[in-house]
LODRENGU-377386 format. One record per residue (C-alpha): x, y, z. Coordinates in Angstrom, 3 decimals. Layout:
<recs>
        px        py        pz
         X         Y         Z
...
</recs>
This chain:
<recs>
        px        py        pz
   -62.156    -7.374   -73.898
   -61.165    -4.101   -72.863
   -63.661    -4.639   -70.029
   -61.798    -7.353   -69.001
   -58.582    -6.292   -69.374
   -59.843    -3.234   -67.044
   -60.696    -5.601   -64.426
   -57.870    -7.754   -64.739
   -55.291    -4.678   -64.401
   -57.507    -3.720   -61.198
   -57.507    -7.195   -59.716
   -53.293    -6.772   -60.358
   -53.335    -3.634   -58.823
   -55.014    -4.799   -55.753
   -53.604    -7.918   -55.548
   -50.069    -5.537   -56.011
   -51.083    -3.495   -53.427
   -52.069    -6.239   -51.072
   -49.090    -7.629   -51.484
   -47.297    -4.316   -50.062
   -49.101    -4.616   -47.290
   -48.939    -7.431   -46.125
   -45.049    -7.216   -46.290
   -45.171    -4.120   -44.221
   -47.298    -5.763   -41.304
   -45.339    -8.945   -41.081
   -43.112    -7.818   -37.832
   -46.033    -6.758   -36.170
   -48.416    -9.848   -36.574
   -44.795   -11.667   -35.363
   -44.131    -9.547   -32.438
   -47.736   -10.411   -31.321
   -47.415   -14.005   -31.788
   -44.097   -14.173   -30.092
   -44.812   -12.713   -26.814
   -48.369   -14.501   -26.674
   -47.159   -17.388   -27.478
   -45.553   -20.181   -25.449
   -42.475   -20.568   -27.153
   -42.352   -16.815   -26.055
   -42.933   -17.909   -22.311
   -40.522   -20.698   -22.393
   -37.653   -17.786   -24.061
   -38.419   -15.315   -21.732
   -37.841   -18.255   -18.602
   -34.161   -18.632   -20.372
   -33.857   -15.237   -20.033
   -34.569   -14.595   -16.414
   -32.246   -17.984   -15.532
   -29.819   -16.520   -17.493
   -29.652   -12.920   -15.707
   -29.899   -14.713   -12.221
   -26.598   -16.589   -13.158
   -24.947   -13.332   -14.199
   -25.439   -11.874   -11.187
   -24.424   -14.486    -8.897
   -21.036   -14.261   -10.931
   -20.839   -10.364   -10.518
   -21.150   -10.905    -6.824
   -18.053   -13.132    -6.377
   -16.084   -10.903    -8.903
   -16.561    -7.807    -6.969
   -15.943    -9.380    -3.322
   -12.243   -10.621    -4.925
   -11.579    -6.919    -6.696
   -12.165    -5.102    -2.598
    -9.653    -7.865    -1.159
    -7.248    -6.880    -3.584
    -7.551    -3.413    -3.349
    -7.895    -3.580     0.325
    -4.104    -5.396     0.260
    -2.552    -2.794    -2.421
    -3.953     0.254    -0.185
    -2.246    -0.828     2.771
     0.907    -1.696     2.084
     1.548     1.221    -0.244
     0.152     3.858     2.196
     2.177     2.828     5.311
     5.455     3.459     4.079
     6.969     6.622     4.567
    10.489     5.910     4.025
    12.909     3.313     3.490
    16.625     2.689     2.658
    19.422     0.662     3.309
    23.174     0.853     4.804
    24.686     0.121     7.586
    23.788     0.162    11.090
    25.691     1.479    14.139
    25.716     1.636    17.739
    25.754     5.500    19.788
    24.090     4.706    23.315
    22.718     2.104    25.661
    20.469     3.408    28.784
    20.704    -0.279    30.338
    24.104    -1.090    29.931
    26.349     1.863    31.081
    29.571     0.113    29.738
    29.532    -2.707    27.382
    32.237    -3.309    24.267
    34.909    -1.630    26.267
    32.512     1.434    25.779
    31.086     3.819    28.359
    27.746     5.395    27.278
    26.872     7.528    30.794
    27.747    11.066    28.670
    25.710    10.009    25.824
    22.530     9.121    27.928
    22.479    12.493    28.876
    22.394    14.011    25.188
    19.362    15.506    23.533
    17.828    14.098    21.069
    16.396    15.842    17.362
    13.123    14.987    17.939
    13.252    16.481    21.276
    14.375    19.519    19.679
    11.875    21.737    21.955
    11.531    19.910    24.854
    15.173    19.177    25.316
    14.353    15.253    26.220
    17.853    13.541    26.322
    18.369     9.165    25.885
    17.699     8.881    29.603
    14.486    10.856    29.391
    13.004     8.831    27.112
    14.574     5.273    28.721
    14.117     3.288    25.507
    16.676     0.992    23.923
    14.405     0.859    20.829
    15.073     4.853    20.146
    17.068     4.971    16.306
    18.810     7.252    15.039
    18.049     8.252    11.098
    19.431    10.490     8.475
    19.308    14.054    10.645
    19.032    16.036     7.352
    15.383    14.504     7.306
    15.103    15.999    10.722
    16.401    19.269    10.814
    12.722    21.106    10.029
     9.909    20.672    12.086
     7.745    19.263     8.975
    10.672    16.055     8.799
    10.067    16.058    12.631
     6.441    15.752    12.620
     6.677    13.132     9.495
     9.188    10.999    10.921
     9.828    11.211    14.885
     7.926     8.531    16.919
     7.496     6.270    13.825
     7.900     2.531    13.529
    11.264     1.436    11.852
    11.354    -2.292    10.360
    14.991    -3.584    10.117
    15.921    -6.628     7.995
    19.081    -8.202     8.876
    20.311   -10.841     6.323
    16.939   -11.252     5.127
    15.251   -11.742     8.508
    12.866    -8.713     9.555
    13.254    -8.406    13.499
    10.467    -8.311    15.617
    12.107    -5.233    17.749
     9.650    -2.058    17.993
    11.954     0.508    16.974
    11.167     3.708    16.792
    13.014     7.036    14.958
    13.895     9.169    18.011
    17.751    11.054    16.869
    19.611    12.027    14.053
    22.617    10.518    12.441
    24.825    12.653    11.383
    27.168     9.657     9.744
    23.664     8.269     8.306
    23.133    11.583     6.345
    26.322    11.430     3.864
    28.041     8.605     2.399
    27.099     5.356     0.347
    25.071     2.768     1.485
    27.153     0.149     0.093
    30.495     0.575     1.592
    31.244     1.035     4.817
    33.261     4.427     5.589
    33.393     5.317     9.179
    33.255     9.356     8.198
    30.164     8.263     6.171
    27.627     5.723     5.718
    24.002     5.575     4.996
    21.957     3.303     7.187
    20.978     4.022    11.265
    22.200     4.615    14.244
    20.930     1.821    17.173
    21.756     1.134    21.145
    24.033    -1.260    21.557
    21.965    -3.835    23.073
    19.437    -3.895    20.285
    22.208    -4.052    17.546
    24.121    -6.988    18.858
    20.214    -8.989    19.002
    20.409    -7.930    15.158
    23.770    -9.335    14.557
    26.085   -11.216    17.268
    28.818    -9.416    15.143
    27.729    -5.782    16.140
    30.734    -5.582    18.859
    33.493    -7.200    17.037
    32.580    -5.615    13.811
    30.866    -1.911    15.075
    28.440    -2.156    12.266
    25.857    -4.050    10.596
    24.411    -4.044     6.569
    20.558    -3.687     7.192
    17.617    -2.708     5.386
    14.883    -0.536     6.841
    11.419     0.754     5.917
     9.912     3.011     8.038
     6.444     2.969     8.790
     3.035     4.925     9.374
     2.661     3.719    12.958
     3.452     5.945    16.001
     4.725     4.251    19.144
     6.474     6.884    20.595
     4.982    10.257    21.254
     7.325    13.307    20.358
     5.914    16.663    21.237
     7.458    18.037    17.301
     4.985    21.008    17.168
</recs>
């Protein structure tokens, strides 16, 4: 009996310790099967469709994000300056006399952003030359920001197609609000008079005009500011 018992405890034992065993391997004899088998094939298939469809939709995502940055970029960078007020009328170098007005002394006037080479309204012979706030252009880092730069003026919500251009400064421009008129002081710009009455037919009867103005990162005049 004993004898059996003996060999009944070791058959336990190694049936125990079989048992172990076998519990241990079972991931690996799995992993085998799985990637042998066909079912394995057929997963790993899904797989690659799968990845192949990502990436198409990665494409299209990241051509929309560079159009939308592209957009932001440029209309944030251009901008230099921009403000609103009133707009007024100083010079005209093709009409010597219009609105009961005679404009042959100021022609001959120099302008800020001639400051060194003493270029006057005649010099430059450009009825698109503005006149901004002349605090902004009393150093020569405001000049070299500002002078020569593209100024977009809205008029009753209509954006004109004029290429103006900062060329002066207003001293009017540089004190006063920019919601009521004062003749002493306004905020706003300071136009010919031909280009202010295309803004508004009222520039004459009136003498000024509420606008709205951004000025731009685009040079169309050349000022020597240096």
């Amino acid at each position: 009996m004993k004898i059996n018992i003996s060999i009944l405890g070791a058959l336990a034992l190694a049936v125990g310790a079989s048992a172990k065993c076998v519990h241990t391997r079972i991931p690996r004899p799995s992993t085998t099967s799985s990637t042998s088998s066909t079912s394995s094939t057929t997963a790993t298939s899904s797989i690659s469709s799968t990845t192949d469809t990502t990436d198409t939709t990665d494409t299209t995502d990241t051509t929309d994000t560079t159009d939308t940055t592209d957009t932001s970029n440029n209309s944030t960078s251009n901008v230099l300056y921009k403000g609103k007020g009133f707009g007024t009328y100083y010079y005209d170098v093709e009409q010597l006399q219009a609105c009961g007005a005679d404009f042959t002394t100021q022609n001959v006037g120099n302008v800020m952003c001639g400051w060194d080479s003493l270029k006057t309204l005649n010099d430059i012979d450009s009825n698109n030359l503005v006149a901004m706030n002349s605090l902004l252009l009393k150093t020569a880092e405001g000049r070299a920001k500002y002078c020569g730069k593209r100024i977009i003026v809205t008029v009753d919500g209509v954006k004109s197609d004029i290429p103006f251009f900062v060329g002066d400064g207003c001293e009017r421009c540089a004190r006063g609000d920019e919601t009521q008129w004062q003749s002493g002081g306004a905020a706003g710009l300071d136009f010919s008079f031909s280009t202010l009455n295309k803004l508004s037919p009222l520039a004459c009867q009136d003498g000024h005009v509420a606008v709205e103005y951004e000025i731009v990162d685009e040079t169309l005049y050349h000022f020597d500011t240096n």
